[in-house]
N, C-alpha and C positions, 0 to 999 in steps of 0.2 A: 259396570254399566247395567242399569237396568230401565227397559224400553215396556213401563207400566203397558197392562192390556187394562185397567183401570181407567176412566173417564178421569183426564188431568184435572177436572173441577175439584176433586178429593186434595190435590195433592197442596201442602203448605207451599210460602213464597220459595221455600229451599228446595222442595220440590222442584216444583214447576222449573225453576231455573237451571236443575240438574237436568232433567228430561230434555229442555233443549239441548241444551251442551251435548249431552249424550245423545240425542238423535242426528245433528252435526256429524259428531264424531262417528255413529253408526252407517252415515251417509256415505261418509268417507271411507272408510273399511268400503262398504259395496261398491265404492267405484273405482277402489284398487289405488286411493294416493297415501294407505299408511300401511305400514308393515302389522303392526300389531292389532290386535285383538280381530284379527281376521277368522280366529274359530271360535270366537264369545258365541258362545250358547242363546244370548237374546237374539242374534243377529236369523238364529234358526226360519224363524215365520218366514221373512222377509227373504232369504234365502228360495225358499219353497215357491214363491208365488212364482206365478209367469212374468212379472216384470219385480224384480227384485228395489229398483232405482225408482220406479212410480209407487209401488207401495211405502216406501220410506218416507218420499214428497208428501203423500195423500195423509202417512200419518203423522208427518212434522205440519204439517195445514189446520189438521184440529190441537196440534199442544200452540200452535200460533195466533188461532182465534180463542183459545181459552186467555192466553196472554191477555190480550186485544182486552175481552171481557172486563179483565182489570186494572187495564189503561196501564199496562207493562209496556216498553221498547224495544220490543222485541223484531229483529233484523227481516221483513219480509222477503227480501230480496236474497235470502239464502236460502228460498225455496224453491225449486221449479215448477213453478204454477202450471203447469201445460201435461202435468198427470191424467191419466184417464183413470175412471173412482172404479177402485178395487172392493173386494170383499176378504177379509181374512177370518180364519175363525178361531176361537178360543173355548177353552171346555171351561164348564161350570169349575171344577178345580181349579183351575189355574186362576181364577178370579179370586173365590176364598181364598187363596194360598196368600195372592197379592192382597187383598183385601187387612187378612191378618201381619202380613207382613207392615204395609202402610201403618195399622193404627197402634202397631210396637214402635215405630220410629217418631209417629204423630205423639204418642203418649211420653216422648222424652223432649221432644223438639216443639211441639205447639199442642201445648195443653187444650188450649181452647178448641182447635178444633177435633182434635182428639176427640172431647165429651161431645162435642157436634156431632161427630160419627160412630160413636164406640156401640150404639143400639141399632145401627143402620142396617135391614134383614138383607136387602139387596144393593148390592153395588154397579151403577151400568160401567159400560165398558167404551173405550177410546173406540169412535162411531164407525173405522175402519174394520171394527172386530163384527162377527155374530159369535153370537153364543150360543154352544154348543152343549151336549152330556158330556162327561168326560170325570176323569180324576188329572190331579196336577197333571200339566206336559212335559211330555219327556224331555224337554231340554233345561227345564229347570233345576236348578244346584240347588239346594237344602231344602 
């Protein structure tokens, strides 16, 4: 599971498609209907905030208008629109981290946009985030 703090506009068709999935599934873990991957390390942010279950909404809301963007079908109705807009934060690390991570998978899986990105100095971040100073976050694996 990995729940990009990367703006999904970065992310290839594979992408994009994974993030949903995976934020579904992250939803579920937070509201207690699957047994597994209930101490996945992405699920950390989202754990932390004051509403655990509105910040997941608020950030499956932007991987759902990035869909939108590209005239994807993407399920609106498996969002709880009725979120109030949070704020999460991410440190400049954990953006590079993602950022290099992204453009090793982009450079096997979609060449093109690979060379699209591979000189890009800054990366924004999925609109739920601010960005912060920081090195990687501690709940990140490798």
């Amino acid at each position: 599971m990995r729940l990009w703090s990367l703006h999904p506009k970065y992310l290839d068709s594979k992408g994009l498609v994974a993030l949903w999935r995976e934020t579904l599934l992250a939803r579920n873990v937070l509201e207690g209907k699957t047994i597994g991957y209930r101490h996945h390390p992405q699920l950390e942010r989202f754990k932390k905030s004051k509403n655990p279950l509105n910040a997941i909404n608020q950030y499956l809301s932007f991987v759902y208008s990035e869909a939108l963007d590209r005239s994807y079908k993407f399920s609106e109705d498996k969002i709880d629109w009725n979120f109030i807009e949070t704020r999460l934060s991410v440190t400049e690390g954990q953006v590079n981290f993602e950022a290099e991570h992204l453009l090793k998978k982009l450079e096997i899986r979609d060449i093109q946009r690979y060379k699209e990105l591979k000189n890009q100095k800054a990366f924004a971040v999925n609109p739920i985030f601010e960005l912060i100073p920081g090195d990687v976050e501690s709940w990140e694996i490798g």
